[in-house]
C-alpha positions as CSV (number, residue, x, y, z in Angstrom):
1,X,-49.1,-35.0,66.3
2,X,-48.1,-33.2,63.3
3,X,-45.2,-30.8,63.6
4,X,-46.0,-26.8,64.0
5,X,-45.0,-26.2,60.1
6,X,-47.1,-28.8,59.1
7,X,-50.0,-27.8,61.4
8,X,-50.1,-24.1,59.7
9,X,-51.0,-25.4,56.3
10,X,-54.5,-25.9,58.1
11,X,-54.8,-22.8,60.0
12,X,-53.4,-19.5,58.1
13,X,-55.0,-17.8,55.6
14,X,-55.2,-19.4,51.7
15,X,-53.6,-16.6,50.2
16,X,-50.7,-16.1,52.7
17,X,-49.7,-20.3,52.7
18,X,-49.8,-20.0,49.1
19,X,-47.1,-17.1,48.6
20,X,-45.1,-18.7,51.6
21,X,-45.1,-22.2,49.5
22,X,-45.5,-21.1,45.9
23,X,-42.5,-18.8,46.6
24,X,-40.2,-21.2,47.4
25,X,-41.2,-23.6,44.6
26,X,-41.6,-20.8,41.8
27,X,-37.4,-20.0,43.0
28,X,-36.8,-23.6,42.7
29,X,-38.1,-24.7,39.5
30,X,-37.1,-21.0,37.7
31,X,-33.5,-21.7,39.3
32,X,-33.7,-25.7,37.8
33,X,-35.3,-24.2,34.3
34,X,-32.6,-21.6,33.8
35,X,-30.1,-24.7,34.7
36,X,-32.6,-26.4,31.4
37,X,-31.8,-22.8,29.6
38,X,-28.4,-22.1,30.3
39,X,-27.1,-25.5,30.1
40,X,-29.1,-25.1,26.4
41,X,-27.6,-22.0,25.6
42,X,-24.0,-23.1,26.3
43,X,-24.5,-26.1,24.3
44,X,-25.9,-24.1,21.6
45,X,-23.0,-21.5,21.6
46,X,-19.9,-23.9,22.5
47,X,-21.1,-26.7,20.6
48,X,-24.0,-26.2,18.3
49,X,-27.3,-26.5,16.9
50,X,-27.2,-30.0,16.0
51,X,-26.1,-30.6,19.5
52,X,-29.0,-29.3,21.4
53,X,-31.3,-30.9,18.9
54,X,-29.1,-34.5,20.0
55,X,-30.2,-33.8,23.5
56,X,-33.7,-33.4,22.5
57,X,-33.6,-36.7,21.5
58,X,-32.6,-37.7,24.6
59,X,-35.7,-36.3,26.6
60,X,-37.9,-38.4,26.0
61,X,-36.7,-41.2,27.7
62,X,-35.1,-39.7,30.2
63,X,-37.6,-37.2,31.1
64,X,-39.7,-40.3,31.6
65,X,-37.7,-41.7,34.0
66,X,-37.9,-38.6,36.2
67,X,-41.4,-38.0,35.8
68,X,-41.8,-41.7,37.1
69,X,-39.9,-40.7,40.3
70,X,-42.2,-37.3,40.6
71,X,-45.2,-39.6,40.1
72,X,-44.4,-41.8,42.8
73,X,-43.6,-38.8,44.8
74,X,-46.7,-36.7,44.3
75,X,-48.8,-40.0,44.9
76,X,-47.0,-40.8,48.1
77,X,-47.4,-37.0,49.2
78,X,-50.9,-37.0,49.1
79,X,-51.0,-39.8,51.0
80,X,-48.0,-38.0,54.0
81,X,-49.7,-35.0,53.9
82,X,-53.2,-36.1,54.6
83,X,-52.0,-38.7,57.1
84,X,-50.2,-36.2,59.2
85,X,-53.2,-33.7,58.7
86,X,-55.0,-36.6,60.1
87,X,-52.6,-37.4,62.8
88,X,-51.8,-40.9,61.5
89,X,-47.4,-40.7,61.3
90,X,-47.4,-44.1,61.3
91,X,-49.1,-43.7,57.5
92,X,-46.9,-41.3,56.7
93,X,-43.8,-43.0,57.3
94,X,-45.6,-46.5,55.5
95,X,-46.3,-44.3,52.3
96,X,-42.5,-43.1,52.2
97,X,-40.7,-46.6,52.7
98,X,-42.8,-48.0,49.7
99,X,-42.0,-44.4,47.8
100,X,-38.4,-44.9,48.1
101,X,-39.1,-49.2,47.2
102,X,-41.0,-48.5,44.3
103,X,-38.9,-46.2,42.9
104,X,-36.0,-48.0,43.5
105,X,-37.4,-51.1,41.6
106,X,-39.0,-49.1,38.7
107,X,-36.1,-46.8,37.6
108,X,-33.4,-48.9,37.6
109,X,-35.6,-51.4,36.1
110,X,-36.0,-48.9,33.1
111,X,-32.2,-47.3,33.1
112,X,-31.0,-50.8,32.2
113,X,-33.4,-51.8,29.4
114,X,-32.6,-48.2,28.0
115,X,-28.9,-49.1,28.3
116,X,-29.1,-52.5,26.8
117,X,-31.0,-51.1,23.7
118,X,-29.5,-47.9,22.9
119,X,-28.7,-48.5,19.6
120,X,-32.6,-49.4,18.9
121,X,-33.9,-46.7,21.0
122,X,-31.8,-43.6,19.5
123,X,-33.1,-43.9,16.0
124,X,-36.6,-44.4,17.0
125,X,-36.9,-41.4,18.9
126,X,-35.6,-39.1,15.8
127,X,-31.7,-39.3,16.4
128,X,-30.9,-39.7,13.1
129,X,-28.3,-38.2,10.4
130,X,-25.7,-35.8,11.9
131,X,-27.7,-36.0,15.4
132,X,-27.0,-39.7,16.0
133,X,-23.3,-39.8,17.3
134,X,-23.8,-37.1,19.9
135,X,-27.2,-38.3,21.2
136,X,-25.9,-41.7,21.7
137,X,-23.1,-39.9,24.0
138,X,-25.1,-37.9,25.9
139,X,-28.4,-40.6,26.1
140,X,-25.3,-43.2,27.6
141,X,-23.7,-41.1,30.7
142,X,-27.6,-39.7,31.2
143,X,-28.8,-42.7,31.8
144,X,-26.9,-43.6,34.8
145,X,-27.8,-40.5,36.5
146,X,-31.4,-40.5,35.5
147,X,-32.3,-43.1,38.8
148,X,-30.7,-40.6,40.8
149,X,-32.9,-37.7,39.3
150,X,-35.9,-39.8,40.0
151,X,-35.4,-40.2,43.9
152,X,-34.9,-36.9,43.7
153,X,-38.2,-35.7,42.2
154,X,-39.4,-38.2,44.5
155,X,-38.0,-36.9,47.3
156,X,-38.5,-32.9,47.2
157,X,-42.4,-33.6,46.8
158,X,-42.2,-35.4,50.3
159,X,-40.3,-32.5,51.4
160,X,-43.1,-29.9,50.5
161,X,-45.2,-32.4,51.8
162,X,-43.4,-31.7,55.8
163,X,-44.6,-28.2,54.8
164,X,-40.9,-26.8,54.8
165,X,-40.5,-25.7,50.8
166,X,-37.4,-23.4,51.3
167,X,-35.2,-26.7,51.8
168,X,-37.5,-28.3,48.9
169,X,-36.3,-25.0,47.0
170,X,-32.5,-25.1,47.9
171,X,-32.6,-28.9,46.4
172,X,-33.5,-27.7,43.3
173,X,-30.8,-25.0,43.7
174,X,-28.0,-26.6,44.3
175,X,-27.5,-28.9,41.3
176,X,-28.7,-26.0,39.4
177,X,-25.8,-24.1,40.3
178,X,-23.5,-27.5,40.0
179,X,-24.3,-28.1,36.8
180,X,-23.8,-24.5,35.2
181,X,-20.3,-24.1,36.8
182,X,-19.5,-28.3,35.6
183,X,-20.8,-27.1,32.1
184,X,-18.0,-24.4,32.1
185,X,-15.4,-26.6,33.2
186,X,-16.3,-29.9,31.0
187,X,-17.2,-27.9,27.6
188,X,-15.6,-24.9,27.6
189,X,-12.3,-25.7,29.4
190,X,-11.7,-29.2,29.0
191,X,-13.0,-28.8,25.7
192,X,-15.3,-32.2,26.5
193,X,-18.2,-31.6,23.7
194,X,-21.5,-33.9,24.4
195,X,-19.3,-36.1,27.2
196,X,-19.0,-32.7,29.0
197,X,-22.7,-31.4,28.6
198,X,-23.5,-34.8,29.8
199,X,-21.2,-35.3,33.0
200,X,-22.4,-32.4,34.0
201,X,-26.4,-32.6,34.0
202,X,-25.4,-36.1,35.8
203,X,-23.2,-34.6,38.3
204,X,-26.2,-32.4,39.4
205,X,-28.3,-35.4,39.9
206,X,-25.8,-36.6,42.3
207,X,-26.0,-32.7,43.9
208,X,-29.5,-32.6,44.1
209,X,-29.8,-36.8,45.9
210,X,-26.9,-35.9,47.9
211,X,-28.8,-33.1,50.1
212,X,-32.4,-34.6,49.7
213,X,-30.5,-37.9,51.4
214,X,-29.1,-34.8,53.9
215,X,-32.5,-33.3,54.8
216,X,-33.9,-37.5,55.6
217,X,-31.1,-38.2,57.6
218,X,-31.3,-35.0,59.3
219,X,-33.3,-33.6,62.4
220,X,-34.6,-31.4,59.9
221,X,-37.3,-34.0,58.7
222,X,-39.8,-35.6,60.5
223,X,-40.3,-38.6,58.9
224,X,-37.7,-41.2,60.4
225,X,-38.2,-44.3,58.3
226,X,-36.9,-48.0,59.6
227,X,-36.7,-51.2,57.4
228,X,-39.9,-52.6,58.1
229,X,-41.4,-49.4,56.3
230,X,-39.5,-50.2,53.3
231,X,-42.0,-53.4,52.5
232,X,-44.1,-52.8,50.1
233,X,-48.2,-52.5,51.2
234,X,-50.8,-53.5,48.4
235,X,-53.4,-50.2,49.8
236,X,-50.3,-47.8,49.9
237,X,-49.4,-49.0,46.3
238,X,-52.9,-49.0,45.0
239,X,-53.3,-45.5,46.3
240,X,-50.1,-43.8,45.1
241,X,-50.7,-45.6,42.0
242,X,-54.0,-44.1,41.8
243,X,-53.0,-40.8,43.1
244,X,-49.3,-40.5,41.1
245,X,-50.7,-42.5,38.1
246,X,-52.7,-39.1,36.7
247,X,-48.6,-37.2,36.7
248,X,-47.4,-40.1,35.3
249,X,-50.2,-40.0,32.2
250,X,-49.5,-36.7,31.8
251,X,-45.5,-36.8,31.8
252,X,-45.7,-39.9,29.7
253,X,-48.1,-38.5,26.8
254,X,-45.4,-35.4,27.6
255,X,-42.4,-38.0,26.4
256,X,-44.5,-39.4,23.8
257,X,-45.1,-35.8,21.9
258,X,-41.4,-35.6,22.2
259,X,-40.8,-39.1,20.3
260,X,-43.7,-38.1,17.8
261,X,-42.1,-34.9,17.0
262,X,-38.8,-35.6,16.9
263,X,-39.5,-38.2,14.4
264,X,-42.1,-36.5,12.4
265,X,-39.9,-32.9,12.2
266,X,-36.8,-34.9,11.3
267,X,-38.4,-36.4,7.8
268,X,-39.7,-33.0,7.3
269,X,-36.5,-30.6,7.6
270,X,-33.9,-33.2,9.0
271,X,-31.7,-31.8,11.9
272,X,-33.1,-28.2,11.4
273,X,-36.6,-28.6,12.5
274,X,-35.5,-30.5,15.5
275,X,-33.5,-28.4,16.6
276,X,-36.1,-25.5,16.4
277,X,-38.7,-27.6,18.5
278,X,-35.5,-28.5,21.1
279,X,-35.3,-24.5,21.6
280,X,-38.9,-24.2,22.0
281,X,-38.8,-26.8,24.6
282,X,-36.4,-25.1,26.5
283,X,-38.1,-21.8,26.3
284,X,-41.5,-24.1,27.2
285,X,-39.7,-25.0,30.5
286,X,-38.1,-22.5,31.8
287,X,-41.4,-19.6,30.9
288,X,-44.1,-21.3,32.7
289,X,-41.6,-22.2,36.1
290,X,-44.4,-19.6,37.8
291,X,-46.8,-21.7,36.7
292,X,-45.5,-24.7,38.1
293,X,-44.7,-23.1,41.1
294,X,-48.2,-22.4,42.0
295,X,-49.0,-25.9,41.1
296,X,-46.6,-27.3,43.3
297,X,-47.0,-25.0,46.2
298,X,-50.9,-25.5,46.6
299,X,-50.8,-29.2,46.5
300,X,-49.6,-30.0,50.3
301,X,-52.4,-27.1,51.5
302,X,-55.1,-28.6,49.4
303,X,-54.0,-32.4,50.8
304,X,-53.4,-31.0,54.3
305,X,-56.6,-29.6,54.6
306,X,-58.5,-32.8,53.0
307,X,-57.0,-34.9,55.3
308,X,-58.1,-32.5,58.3
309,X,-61.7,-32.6,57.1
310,X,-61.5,-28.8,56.2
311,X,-63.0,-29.0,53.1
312,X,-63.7,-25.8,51.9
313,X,-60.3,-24.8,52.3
314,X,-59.6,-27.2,49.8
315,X,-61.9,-25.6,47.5
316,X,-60.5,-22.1,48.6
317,X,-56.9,-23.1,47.9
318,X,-57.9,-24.4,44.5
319,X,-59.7,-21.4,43.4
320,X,-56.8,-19.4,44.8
321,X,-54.2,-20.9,43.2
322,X,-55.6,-20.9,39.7
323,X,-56.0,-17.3,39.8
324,X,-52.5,-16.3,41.0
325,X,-51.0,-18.5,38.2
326,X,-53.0,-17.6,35.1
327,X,-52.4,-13.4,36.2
328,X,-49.0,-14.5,36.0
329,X,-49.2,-17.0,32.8
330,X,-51.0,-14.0,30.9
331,X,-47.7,-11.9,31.8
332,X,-45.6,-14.6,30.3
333,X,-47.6,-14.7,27.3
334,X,-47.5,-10.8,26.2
335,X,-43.5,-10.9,27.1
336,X,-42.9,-14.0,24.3
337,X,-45.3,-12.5,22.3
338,X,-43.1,-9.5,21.7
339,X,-39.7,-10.6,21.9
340,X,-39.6,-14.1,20.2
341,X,-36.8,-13.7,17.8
342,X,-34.9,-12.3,20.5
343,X,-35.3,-15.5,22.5
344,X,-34.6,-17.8,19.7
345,X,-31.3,-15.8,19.1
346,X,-29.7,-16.5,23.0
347,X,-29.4,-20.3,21.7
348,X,-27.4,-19.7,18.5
349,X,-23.6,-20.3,18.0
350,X,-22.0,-16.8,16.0
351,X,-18.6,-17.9,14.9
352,X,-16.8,-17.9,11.9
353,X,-15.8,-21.1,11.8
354,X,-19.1,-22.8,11.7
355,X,-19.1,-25.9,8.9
356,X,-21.4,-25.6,5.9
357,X,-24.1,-28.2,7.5
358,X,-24.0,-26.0,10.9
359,X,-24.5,-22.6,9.1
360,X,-27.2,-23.9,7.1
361,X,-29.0,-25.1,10.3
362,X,-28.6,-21.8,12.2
363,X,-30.4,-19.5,9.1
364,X,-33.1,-22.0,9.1
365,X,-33.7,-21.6,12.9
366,X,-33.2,-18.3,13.0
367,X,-35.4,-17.5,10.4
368,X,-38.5,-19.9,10.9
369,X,-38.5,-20.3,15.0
370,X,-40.2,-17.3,15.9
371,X,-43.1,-17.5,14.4
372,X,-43.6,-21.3,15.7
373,X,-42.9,-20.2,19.1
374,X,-45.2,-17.5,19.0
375,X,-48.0,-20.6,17.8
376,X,-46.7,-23.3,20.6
377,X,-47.2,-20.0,23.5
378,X,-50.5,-19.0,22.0
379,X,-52.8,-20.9,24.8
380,X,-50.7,-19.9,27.7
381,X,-53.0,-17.9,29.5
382,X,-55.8,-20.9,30.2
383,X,-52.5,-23.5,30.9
384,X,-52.9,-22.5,34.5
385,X,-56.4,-24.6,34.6
């Protein structure tokens, strides 16, 4: 039998599940991208321009890594949530061993191949020129945390998958706040630079596993997994490979724009550009969090409710949920419409002691980032769909 709070995403009304799981996510992921736009901004102020365009660089690989872990997750969720709408636990608790197995295997896998070929990787991926140094720094102490960030992309989708998002919302929380207060101390006080910025992003991966590992280990979750659920099953694979495989597409033509870009805007305008398009990335991720909220609060309805046979729920949560987040997507839209240069102007460093090369970079930013922010946000009404 499923528990109570699973049992609801199949019997309360669309619209009310929705707010009580979009809610929770929408808090999470605006409280993680503010951690993306803070951590940004103080890079930006107490370091500099060229910095945030080094951790730009960075993304690509490392965003990869994560979105591997969320892929596995969503896939594996699909799979939990339709099992216990189905009343089959023993599923449930299959799919999660070979989550935790195949992530395992595949992030480390990729953190030390991206450790052994740094010095290859950086320049490829547009750190070049003044960004080189400080991307290398930051790419190195990233990628040890970056299998840690993976389990635990992996593991909140399982949690909303329990139906219980506010402790899938307090896991995305807690590093959040972890790695803003870290930032202060490592940059600002200790005066740290890149090693700073970077020991503290990887010090909220270790937040964020720590109480995901909590909530499995706790009564709090249902799912109680033994060795035996750890072996790897060729259906359970072939399905969350199927099912996680479509995130996975999209994250890694998401890593591959990054690469592109990087490259492509560094032979253009050299360190300037990039750090223009790293801004605009920020202000990408942290704008549409209510977006992503909706996304990720009406999955575990919709895969509930296909696993209980109730299929036009399905189609009612669907319909639902892409008209909650394009109202709110078209709000986004007018706001960055309006205010663009005032956005662009949180992530620049205003001291007197700038060098020559830095100066140079901020006038450039300041002066050409508005209007190509104003281009990148131009289909964000329809992103919903």
């Amino acid at each position: 039998m499923s528990s109570p709070k699973a049992a609801a995403l199949g019997t309360e009304s669309i619209g009310k599940l929705l707010i009580k799981q979009a809610v929770p996510a929408s808090i999470g992921i605006l409280v993680m991208s503010l951690n993306i736009l803070i951590d940004s901004i103080f890079v930006g102020k107490w370091i500099g321009s060229i910095a945030i365009a080094a951790i730009n660089i960075v993304l690509p690989v490392s965003f990869f890594i994560a979105a591997l872990g969320m892929s596995i997750g969503i896939g594996g969720s699909s799979i939990i949530s339709r099992a216990l709408g189905a009343n089959e636990k023993g599923k449930a608790l299959i799919a999660f061993g070979n989550q935790i197995t195949l992530t395992l295997f595949c992030t480390i896998s990729l953190a030390i191949i991206g450790l052994l070929f740094v010095d290859d990787i950086i320049p490829k991926f547009g750190g070049r020129g003044a960004i080189f140094d400080p991307a290398k720094t930051y790419y190195t102490i990233i990628l040890y945390g970056v299998p840690i960030l993976a389990f635990a992309m992996m593991g909140n989708t399982v949690i909303r998958a329990e139906g219980k998002p506010k402790f899938a919302m307090t896991a995305m929380i807690i590093p959040t706040v972890g790695n803003l207060v870290m930032d202060y101390i490592f940059i600002l006080k200790m005066d740290m630079g890149m090693q700073g910025a970077a020991w503290a992003t990887t010090g909220s991966y270790i937040l964020c596993f720590s109480y995901i590992l909590w909530f499995f280990l706790s009564k709090n979750s249902e799912l109680k997994i033994q060795l035996s659920h750890l072996k790897l099953r060729k259906e359970i694979v072939s399905e969350i490979a199927s099912l996680g495989g479509v995130t996975l597409a999209r994250q890694a033509v998401v890593s591959i724009t990054y690469l592109l870009m990087n490259n492509i805007l560094f032979n253009i305008g050299a360190e300037a550009l990039v750090a223009i398009y790293a801004i605009i990335s920020r202000m990408l991720m942290f704008a549409l969090f209510p977006v992503f909220g909706v996304t990720q609060g009406f999955l575990p309805i919709a895969s509930y409710n296909y696993g209980a046979k109730q299929y036009q729920r399905v189609i009612t949560t669907i319909n639902t949920a892409i008209k909650y987040a394009a109202l709110v997507a078209t709000v986004i839209f007018i706001f960055l419409m309006i205010f663009p240069s005032e956005m662009i102007l949180l992530f620049i460093k205003n001291s007197t002691d700038l060098s020559p090369e830095e100066l140079k970079v901020n006038t450039y930013v300041v002066t050409h980032a508005p209007a190509a922010m104003r281009w990148v946000f131009l289909a964000t009404p329809i992103i919903a769909l």
